[in-house]
MITOR-330028 format. One record per residue (C-alpha): residue in three letters; y, x, z. Coordinates in steps of 0.1 Angstrom, whole numbers, plus 5000, padded with zeros to 4 digits. Layout:
% MITOR-330028
ALAYXZ...
***
This chain:
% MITOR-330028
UNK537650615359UNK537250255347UNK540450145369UNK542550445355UNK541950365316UNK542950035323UNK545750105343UNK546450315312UNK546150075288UNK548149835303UNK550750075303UNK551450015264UNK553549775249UNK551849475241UNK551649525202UNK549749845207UNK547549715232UNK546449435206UNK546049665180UNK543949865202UNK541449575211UNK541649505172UNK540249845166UNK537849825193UNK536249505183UNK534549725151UNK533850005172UNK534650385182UNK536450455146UNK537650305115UNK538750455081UNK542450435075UNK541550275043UNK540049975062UNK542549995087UNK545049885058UNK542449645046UNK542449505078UNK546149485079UNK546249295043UNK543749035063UNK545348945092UNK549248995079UNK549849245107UNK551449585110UNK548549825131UNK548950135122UNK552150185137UNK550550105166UNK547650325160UNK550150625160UNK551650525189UNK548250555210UNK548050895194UNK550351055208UNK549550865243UNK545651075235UNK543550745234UNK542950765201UNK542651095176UNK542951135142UNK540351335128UNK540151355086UNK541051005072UNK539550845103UNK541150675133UNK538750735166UNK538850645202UNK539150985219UNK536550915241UNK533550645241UNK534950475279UNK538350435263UNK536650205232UNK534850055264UNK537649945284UNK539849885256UNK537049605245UNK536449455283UNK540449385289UNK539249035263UNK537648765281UNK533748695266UNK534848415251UNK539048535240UNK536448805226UNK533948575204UNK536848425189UNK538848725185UNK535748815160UNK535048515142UNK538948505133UNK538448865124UNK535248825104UNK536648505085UNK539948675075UNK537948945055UNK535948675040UNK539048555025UNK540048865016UNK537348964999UNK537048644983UNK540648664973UNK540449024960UNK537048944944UNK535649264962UNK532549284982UNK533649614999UNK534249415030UNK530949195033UNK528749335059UNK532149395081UNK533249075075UNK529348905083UNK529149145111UNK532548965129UNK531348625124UNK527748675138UNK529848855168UNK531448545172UNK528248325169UNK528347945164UNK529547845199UNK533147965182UNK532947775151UNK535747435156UNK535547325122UNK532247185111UNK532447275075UNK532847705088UNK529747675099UNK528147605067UNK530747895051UNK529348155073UNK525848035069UNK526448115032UNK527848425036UNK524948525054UNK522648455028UNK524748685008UNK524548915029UNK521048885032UNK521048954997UNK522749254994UNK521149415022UNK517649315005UNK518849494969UNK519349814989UNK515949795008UNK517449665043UNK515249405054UNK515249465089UNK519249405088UNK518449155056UNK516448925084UNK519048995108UNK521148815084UNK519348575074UNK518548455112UNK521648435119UNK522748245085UNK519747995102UNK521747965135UNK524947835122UNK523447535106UNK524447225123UNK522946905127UNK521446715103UNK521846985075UNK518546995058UNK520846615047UNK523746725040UNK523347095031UNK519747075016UNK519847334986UNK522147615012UNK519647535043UNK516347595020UNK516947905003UNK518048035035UNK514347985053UNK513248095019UNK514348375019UNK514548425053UNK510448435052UNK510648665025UNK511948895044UNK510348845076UNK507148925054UNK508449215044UNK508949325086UNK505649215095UNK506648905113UNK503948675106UNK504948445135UNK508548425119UNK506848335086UNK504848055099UNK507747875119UNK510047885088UNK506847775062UNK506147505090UNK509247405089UNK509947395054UNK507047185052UNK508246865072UNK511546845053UNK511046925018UNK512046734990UNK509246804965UNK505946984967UNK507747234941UNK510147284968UNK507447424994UNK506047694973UNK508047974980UNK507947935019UNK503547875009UNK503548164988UNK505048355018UNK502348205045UNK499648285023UNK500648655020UNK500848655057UNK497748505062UNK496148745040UNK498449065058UNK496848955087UNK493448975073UNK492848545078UNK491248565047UNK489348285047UNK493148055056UNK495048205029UNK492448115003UNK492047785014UNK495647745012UNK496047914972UNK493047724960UNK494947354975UNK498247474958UNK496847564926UNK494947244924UNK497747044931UNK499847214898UNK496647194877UNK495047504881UNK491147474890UNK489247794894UNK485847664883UNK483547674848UNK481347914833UNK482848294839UNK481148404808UNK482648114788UNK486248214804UNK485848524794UNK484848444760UNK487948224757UNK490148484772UNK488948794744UNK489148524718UNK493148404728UNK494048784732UNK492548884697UNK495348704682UNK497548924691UNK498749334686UNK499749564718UNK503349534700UNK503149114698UNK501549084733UNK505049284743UNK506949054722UNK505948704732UNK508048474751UNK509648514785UNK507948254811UNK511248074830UNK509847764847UNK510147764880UNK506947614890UNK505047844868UNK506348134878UNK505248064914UNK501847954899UNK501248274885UNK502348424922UNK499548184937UNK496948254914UNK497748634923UNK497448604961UNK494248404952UNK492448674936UNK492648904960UNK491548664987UNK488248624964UNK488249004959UNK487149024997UNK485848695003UNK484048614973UNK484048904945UNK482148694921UNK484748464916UNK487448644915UNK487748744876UNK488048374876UNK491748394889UNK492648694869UNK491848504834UNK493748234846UNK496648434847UNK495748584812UNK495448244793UNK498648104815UNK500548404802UNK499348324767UNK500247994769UNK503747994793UNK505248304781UNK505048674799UNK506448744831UNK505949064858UNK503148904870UNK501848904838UNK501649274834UNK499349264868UNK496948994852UNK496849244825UNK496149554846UNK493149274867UNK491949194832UNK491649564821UNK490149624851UNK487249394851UNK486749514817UNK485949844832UNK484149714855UNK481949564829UNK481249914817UNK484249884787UNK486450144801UNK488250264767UNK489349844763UNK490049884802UNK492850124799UNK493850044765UNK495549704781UNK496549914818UNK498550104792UNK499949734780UNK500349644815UNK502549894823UNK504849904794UNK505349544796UNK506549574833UNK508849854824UNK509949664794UNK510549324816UNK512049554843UNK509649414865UNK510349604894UNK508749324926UNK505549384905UNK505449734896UNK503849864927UNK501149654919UNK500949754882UNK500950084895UNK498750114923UNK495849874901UNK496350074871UNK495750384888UNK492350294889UNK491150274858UNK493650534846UNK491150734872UNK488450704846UNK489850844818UNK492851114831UNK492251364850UNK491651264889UNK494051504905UNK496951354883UNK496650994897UNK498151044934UNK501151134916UNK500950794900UNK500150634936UNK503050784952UNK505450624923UNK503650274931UNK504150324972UNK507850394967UNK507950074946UNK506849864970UNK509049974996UNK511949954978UNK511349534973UNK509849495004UNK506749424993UNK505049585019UNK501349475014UNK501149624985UNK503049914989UNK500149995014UNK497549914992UNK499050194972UNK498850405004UNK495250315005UNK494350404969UNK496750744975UNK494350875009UNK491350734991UNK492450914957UNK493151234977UNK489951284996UNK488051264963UNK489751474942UNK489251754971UNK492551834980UNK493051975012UNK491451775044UNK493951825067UNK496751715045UNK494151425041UNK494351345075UNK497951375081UNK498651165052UNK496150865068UNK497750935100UNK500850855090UNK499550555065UNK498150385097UNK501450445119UNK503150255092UNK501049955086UNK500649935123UNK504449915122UNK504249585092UNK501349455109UNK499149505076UNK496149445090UNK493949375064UNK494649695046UNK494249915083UNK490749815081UNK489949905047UNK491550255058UNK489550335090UNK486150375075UNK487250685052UNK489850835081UNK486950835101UNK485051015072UNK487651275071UNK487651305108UNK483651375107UNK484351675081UNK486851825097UNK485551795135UNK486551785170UNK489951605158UNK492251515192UNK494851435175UNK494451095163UNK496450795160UNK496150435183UNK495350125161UNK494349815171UNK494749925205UNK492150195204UNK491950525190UNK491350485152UNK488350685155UNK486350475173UNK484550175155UNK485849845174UNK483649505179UNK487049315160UNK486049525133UNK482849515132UNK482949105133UNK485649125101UNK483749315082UNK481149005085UNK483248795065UNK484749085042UNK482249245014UNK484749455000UNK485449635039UNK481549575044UNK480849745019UNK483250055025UNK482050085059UNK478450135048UNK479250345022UNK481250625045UNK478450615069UNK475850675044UNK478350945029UNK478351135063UNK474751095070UNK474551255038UNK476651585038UNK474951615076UNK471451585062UNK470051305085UNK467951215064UNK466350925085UNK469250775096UNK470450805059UNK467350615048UNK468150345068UNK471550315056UNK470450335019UNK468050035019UNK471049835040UNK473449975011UNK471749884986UNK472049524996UNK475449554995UNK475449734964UNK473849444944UNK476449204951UNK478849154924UNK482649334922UNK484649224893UNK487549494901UNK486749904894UNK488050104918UNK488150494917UNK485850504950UNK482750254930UNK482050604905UNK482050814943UNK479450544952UNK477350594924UNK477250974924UNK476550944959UNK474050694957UNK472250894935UNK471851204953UNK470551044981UNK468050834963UNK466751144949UNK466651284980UNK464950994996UNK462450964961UNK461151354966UNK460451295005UNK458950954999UNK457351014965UNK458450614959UNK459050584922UNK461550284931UNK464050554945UNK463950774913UNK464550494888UNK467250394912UNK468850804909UNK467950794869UNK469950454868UNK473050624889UNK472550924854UNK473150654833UNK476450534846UNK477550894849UNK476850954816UNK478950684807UNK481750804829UNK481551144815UNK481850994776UNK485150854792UNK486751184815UNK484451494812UNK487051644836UNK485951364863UNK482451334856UNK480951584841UNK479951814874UNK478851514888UNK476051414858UNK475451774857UNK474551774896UNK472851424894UNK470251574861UNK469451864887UNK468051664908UNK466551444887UNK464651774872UNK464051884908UNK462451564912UNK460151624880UNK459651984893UNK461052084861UNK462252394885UNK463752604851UNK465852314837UNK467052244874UNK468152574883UNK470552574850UNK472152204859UNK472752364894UNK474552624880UNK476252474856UNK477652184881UNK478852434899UNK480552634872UNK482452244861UNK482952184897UNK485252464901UNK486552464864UNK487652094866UNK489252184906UNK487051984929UNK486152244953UNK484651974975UNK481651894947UNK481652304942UNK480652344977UNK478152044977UNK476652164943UNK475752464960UNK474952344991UNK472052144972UNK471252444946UNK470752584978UNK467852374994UNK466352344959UNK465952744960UNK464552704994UNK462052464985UNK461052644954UNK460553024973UNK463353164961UNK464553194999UNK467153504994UNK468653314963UNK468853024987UNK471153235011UNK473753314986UNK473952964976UNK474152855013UNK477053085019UNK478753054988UNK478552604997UNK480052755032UNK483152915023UNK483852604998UNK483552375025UNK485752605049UNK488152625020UNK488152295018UNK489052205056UNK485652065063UNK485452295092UNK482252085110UNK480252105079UNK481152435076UNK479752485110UNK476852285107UNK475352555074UNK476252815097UNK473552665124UNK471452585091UNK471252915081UNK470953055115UNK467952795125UNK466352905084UNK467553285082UNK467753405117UNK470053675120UNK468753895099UNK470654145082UNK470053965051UNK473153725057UNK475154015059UNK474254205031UNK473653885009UNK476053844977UNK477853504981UNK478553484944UNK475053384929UNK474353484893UNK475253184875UNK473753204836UNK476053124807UNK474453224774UNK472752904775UNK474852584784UNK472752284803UNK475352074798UNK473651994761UNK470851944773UNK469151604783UNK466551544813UNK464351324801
***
């Protein structure tokens, strides 16, 4: 077959057959309107051959579109060159478009034109002073393909810009050859490529002019480092860059803090959005530092961490706004939540985010976004924020910045499974989150993932279908894990707080008892940051040590429950549509607790009435789950049974198909079967004349 196209080929007259390994050399087809494009370039008539070939049946012309008729033809049209007649055949090519493009002033032809070139490679490049063209017009390329989301072929690019240097260029070609490797490890962040990133930041290192000129390729290693969950390197590494432009994270936090409300009372939300744009350089890239930084010290050392983030604040005061600026904002309105100031919280998220859509700060958005969320979660209603999550993820992706654009994927799973939306679109929504940080190597933000999948996997029950991370299935705890979670609070404490969770809504009560005291420890330590998940630990946290103060009669487990009221209540002053089930369910415990059995009874029912009002069917099903044992306890053993099968069809409802199982052995191993759970009403009479929700346990 091979020997016949050829002998076919060779059968044309010479014009057609070079217009014929022209066409091949940019594949099985080519518009007609780059065909005369092409012409324009080289200053030669091919189309007239093209038509000739037609009417031979090697080629066809289908629409406005010239196409080899069959795939071999393209083939041995392209093997009658020589390798190397081949390679040059393409860098001519490739550098005639670049002319003509440059001529025209049209970038229509770019990526064509690169494409050639790189065909060619270096070993074709006779003049010294092409090679540093086409490393240029890589780096455009680069470009372009990094404004429409392309990094993969944006580091394709880029690499190849890299390859065409010559000798001695970081001499003679200093400014061209270093914002090719910085950009280059831009974008092989944004592919996951940590060992790129390192070679090009080493690099960079040993030839720099300045230490100014090293901070891009830094800021790039320390995002890696941190990617790749090397927390401890990439904070080492922010805190010697910041020191070395000034910036020393150290002083009394309450005095910073001080200094930080007193600089920002100066100013209205309208002259905050008005001040200065910041343009330097070096503080731009200090700001990005100081970012990086506080997430390090959000897992490594949460104490410090609001440290960092009113840096930013006073260096935005003092430089002049910037993107990054809108996400020391949202970090500042955050820790103000944190603090229990939630109204003064969101008041400057809603700042934040209006002065990252007024600086059309789209590389920091995601951030903005996913952060803002948070506190947002505090005061709108819960079920609205994934939609705000989703925005943020999209962000991300579209600038590459892929670490965060999974830390919005986090936040969206995490946001998901606690406003109650359906488990199994919870799972398949983690499932696919994991598959694509496994794909950008986003380590640190897999782990903070696995502990909740593996909550959602324990709901739902006897789950095959899992995916492999880490090189096991993500169901299974590994030993890697369980050694970074040593030197990670934040993860440490997520991991203890979905195991007690589960010990929880499975009733084992001793093995929950032991979790709660480890907890607890946990707990204590200080988080500077409010995350929607922290108000889940408290509610949580105070069911069980209710639970735990009525089978241990300890007092020190009750005040621990009345303290988790407190910060409900506060919650529920903020978003009754959030919170107030949850105080509601939390004050019938407490008067469980005080066997204040009449009070109780009406904060059951009325969680569970604001449970299903406010959509959390999740917390309906718990609420009567627990109204449940309460009746159980008290006597009241047929009212018990309605409010066991009523918690049952919530949870099945829900997707939480083991728990639902689990009740069913519950009532089976309490009830027997009976004709009672047959006959039983599942819709308990739930009391509304009188509203608990006015009412105060004391």
């Amino acid at each position: 077959m091979a020997m016949f196209l050829n002998d076919s080929i060779r059968e044309l007259p010479d014009s057609v057959q070079s217009s014929l390994c022209i066409l091949s050399c940019f594949g099985a087809s080519a518009n007609v309107s780059f065909i005369e494009t092409l012409e324009r370039a080289l200053q030669k008539n091919i189309r007239d051959d093209l038509d000739v070939a037609v009417m031979k049946g090697l080629l066809d012309i289908i629409g406005n579109q010239y196409r080899f008729s069959h795939d071999r033809i393209q083939e041995a049209t392209y093997n009658l060159m020589e390798d190397g007649v081949r390679r040059l055949f393409h860098f001519t090519y490739g550098l005639s478009l670049a002319s003509l493009s440059i001529e025209e002033g049209c970038d229509g032809s770019l990526f064509i034109a690169v494409n050639q070139l790189n065909l060619g490679g270096p070993a074709t490049v006779q003049d010294p002073s092409q090679s540093f063209t086409v490393a240029g017009m890589n780096l455009r390329a680069g470009k372009k393909a990094m404004e429409m989301s392309d990094f993969k072929t944006a580091l394709s690019y880029l690499n190849h810009g890299i390859s065409f240097l010559r000798d001695r260029h970081w001499e003679n070609h200093y400014d061209l050859s270093l914002e090719l490797f910085e950009v280059a490890a831009k974008c092989a962040l944004s592919n996951g490529d940590h060992n790129r990133v390192s070679l090009l930041f080493e690099q960079v290192s040993e030839v720099a002019h300045s230490f100014e000129d090293k901070l891009e390729v830094t800021y790039a290693c320390i995002c890696s480092l941190l990617n790749s969950s090397c927390l401890g390197d990439a904070l080492t590494k922010g805190l010697y860059v910041l020191n070395e432009l000034g910036i020393v994270l150290s002083g009394d936090l309450e005095a910073l803090l001080m200094e930080t409300k007193s600089m920002l009372a100066e100013y209205s939300d309208e002259q905050l959005l008005s001040l200065p744009v910041m343009t330097d350089r070096t503080k731009l890239m200090a700001m990005k530092i100081l970012s990086r930084t506080q997430t390090c010290l959000l897992h490594t050392n949460p104490k410090s961490q609001p440290k960092a983030t009113l840096h930013m604040v006073q260096y935005s005061l003092r430089h002049g706004m910037s993107g990054l600026s809108s996400f020391a904002l949202i970090l500042y309105g955050s820790f103000l939540a944190c603090l229990g100031d939630i109204p003064a919280g969101y008041r400057y998220v809603k700042i934040a985010i209006r002065l990252a859509e007024k600086l059309n700060a789209r590389s920091n958005m995601c951030e903005v976004l996913a952060l803002g969320s948070q506190v947002m979660g505090y005061v709108e209603p819960l079920q609205s924020i994934n939609d705000v999550m989703v925005r943020s993820h999209e962000y991300g992706l579209a600038v590459g910045s892929i670490s965060n654009a999974m830390l919005s994927r986090v936040m969206n799973v995490v946001c998901a499974f606690w406003s109650g939306k359906q488990l199994s679109l919870v799972k398949s929504t983690v499932d696919d989150t994991l598959r694509l940080m496994a794909s950008h190597s986003t380590l640190v933000w897999i782990l903070q993932t696995l502990p909740l999948y593996r909550t959602v996997l324990a709901m739902i029950g006897n789950v095959d279908d899992v995916p492999i991370i880490l090189g096991s299935r993500s169901d299974i705890e590994t030993e890697k894990e369980r050694k970074m979670s040593e030197t990670n609070l934040h993860l440490l404490k997520v991991v203890h707080f979905n195991k007690l969770y589960v010990g929880f809504m499975f009733r084992r009560y001793d093995d929950v008892k032991q979790l709660a005291v480890a907890y607890d420890a946990i707990a204590s330590l200080p988080f500077s940051s409010i995350l929607i998940s922290h108000c889940m630990h408290v509610f949580y946290g105070g069911l069980i040590n209710f639970w735990i103060a009525r089978k241990t009669m300890d007092v020190i487990w009750f005040d621990r429950g009345e303290k988790a009221i407190e910060k409900m209540r506060s919650y529920a002053d903020c978003s009754s549509w959030n919170f107030q089930n949850k105080l509601l369910l939390l004050q019938a415990e407490q008067c469980f607790y005080l066997e204040d059995f009449e009070s109780a009874k009406r904060f059951y029912d009325a969680a569970i009435l604001s449970a299903q009002e406010h959509k959390f069917v999740h917390e309906e099903a718990l609420a009567c789950e627990l109204a449940g044992h309460f009746m159980l306890e008290s006597g009241e053993g047929r009212s018990s049974l309605s409010y066991f099968l009523l918690a049952q069809k919530k949870y099945r409802e829900w997707g939480a198909y083991a728990k639902e199982e689990s009740m069913n052995t519950y009532i089976k191993e309490q009830f027997g079967n009976s004709k009672l759970t047959s006959k039983i009403n599942i819709s308990p009479s739930i009391p509304t004349e009188q509203d608990p929700r006015k009412r105060r346990a004391s």
